[in-house]
Structures are given as C-alpha cells and as structure tokens.
N, C-alpha and C positions, 0 to 999 in steps of 0.2 A: 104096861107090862106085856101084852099084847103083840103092840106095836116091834117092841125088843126081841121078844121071842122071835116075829117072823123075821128082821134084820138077822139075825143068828141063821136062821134057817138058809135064810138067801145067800148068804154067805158060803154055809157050808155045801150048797146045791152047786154055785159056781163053782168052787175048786173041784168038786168032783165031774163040773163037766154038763148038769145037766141044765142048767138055767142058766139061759145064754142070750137069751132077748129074741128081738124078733128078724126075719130075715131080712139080709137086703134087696130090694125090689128089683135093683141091673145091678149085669152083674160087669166089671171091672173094664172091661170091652163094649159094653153100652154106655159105661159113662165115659168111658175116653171122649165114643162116639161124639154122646149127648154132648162133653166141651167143645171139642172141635165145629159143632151143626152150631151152636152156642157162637163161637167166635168167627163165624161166616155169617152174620146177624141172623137169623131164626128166626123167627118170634117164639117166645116162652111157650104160649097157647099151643103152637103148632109143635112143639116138640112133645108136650105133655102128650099130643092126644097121639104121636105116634108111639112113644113110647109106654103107653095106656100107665100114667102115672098124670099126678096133679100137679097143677103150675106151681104150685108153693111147693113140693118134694124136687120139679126142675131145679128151682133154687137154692134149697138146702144139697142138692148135688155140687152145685155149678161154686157155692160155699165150701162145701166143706163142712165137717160135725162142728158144732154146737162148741163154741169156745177153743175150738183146734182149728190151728192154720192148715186147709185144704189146699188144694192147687188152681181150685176156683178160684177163693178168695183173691189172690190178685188179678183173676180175668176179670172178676167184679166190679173191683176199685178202678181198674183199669176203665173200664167202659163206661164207667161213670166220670174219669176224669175226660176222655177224651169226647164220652154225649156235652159235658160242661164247656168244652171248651169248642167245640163247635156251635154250639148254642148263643156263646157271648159273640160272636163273630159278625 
C-alpha cells in the first residue's frame, strides 16, 4: 500500500516537472569527444580518468542507455567485430 502510494506520488512529481532523476555527468560535447578518443583506440582507463568519470560509465556512454540503441552501441559491436577478427588471423 505504501509502495503504491509513492508510485502515485512519483508520477505526479514528474509531470509537474519536479522529479527528474539524476544529472548527466558530460555533457553532449564531451561525449561526442569521449566517442570519437574511443574510436582512435583510447584505452577506457585513460579516458575515464580524464574525464573524472568511471570506466564502467565510459561504457554505458560509448553504449548508449540501458535497453535503447545509442550511437555507441554500434561502435561497440563494431570493435568487437573487427578485435575478433584480427585475433583469428
């Protein structure tokens, strides 16, 4: 009962605007950055620590949100196909 109540509330806090979650950490122009330092091979470590963010947030960048196709997402696949296939070589 509890639980329902604050679902209701959360609800009504978004539509009016006030409960919005949390900020994003770069903004729109640092992650471009962060792709393109990304696709000039990087190392994850060395980008995290210039952009004072954690190697696992580099990748939730370099991805894309949670269940939505980003413009990571295929740099990702991507680099994983072509580390594969230089690998087998």
């Amino acid at each position: 009962m509890i639980r329902e109540r604050q679902r209701e509330d959360i609800k009504v806090a978004k539509k009016a605007g006030v409960y919005k979650g949390r900020k994003k950490t770069l903004t729109a122009v640092q992650v471009s950055d962060l792709q393109q330092r990304a696709v000039q091979w990087e190392s994850k470590v060395s980008l995290a620590r210039s952009f004072g963010i954690s190697r696992v947030t580099v990748f939730q960048y370099l991805k894309g949100a949670p269940g939505k196709e980003g413009p990571g997402t295929m740099f990702l696949r991507w680099t994983r196909i072509l580390a594969l296939s230089f690998r087998h070589k």
